[in-house]
N, C-alpha and C positions, 0 to 999 in steps of 0.2 A: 158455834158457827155452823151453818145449815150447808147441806149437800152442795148448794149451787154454789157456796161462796169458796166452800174448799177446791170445786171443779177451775173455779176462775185462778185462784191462786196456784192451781197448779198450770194451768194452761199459761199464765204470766209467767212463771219459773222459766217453762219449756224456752218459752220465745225469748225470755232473754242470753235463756244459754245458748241460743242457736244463733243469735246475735252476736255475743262473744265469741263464738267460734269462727264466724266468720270472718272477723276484724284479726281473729290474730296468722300472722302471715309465715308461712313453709319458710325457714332457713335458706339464704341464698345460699347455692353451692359454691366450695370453694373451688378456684383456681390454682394448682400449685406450680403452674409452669411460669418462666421468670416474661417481665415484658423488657424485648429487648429494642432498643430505639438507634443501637450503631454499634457494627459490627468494623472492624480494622484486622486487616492483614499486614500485618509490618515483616517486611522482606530484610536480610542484610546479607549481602554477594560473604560467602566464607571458603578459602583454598583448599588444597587436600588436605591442608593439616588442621583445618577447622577454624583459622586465622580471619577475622574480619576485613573483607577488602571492599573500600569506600567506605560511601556514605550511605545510612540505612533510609529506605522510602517503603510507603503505604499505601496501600489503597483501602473506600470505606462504599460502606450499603449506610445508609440511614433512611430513619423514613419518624418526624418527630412525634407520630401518636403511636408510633412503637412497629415495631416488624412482624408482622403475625405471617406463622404458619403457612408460605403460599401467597402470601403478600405480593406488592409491589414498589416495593420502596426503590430511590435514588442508590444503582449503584454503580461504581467507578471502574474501570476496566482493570484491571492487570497486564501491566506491562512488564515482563522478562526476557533474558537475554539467554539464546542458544547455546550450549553447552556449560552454562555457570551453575554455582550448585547456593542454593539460600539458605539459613535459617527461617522459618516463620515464625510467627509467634504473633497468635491473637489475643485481641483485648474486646470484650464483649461490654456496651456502657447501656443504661434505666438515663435519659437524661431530664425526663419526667420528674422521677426518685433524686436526682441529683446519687446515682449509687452505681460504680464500679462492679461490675457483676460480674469480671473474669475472676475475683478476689475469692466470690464464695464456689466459685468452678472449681479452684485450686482446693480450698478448703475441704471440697467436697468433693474430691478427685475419684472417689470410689463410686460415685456415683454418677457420674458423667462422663462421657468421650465423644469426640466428635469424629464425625466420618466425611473423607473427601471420595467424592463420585462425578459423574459427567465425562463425559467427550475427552477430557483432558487426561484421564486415567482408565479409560476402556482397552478396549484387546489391543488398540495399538498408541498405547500412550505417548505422549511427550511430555507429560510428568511423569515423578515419581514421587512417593511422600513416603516418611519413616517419623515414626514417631520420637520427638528427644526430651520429654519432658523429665523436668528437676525430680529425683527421690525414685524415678522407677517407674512411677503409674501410667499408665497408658492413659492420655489425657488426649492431647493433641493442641492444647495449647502454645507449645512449641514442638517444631519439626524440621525434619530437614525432606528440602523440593530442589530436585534436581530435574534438569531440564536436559533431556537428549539435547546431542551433539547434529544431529541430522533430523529432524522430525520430519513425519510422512505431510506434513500441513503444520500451519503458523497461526491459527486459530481457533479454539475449544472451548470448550467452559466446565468452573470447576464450582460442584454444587457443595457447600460447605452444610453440616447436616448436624448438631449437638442432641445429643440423646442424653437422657437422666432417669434413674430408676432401672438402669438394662442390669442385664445378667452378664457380668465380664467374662466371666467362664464358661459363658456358651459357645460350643465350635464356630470358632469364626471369626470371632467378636473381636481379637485382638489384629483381625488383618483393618489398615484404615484405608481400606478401598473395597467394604466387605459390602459389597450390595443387598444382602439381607440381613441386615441391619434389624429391620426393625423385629426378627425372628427371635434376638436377644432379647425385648420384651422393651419396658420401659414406653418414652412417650416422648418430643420433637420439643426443643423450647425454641430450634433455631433451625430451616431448612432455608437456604438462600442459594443463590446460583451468581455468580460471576463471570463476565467474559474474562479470555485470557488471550493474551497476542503472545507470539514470541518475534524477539525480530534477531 
């Protein structure tokens, strides 16, 4: 094989590796935050003794290509009653997935909490929120919202905020009205805003 045949067979090598390389394609990055498509706050009036009185109602955000970050999805007001005290207790649903997504919240309790903020919990609140969730964990899955007796105004809004990956034991982090939140670390699956009435 003469000089010039070897130059060609290398210069054909080159071009087809440079060929392959280009065909093959960078890894899509992953996503790990959850896509949530309806978000439900289910209320139930409870006595001082923590006794269920009535009947329990909900209000819901949806939005069906999912709720992103800052979004704008359909959400339904909150309507509560002056000086009564509630259980809450969210259900976070993928209706995409066909997949219940408060299930792996629970699961994965150590790694999730959710924060209530806005107008309805600022320096002169007519909410209150405590957290009451099963086993201990500060979740905020369930809570109990208590509603002054007199509020300074009868309209607010309560921004519901799910964090995942934070640092629970960062100063702060266990108040759920901790506005620097995100100081804990972690990342947002769920930041939404709700109006709230009281009558």
């Amino acid at each position: 094989m003469n000089t010039k045949n070897k130059l060609y067979l290398i210069a054909l090598a080159l071009v087809s590796f440079s060929i392959s390389s280009c065909e093959s394609e960078d890894p899509v990055p992953e996503n790990d935050g959850e896509v949530i498509t309806d978000v439900t706050l289910m209320f139930q009036e409870i006595d001082a003794s923590g006794n269920a009185v009535g009947s329990p109602f909900e209000f819901t955000a949806s939005d069906a290509e999912g709720i992103e970050v800052g979004g704008a999805p359909t959400v339904e007001t909150v309507r509560l009653t002056k000086g009564k005290t509630y259980q809450m207790s969210i259900e976070v649903y993928n209706s995409i997935e066909n997949e219940n997504i408060t299930e792996e919240i629970q699961e994965e309790g150590d790694e999730h909490q959710f924060y209530f903020l806005g107008s309805a919990f600022n320096s002169s609140p007519f909410l209150s929120y405590t957290y009451d969730d099963e086993g201990g964990e500060l979740i905020g899955l369930k809570g109990i919202v208590a509603v002054q007796e007199f509020p300074g105004f009868n309209n607010a809004e309560m921004r519901v905020i799910l964090r995942h990956d934070l640092d629970k034991n960062y100063p702060g982090a266990e108040n759920p009205n901790f506005t620097d939140y995100a100081q804990a670390g972690g990342e947002s699956d769920l930041d939404i805003t709700f109006p709230v009435v009281v009558e």
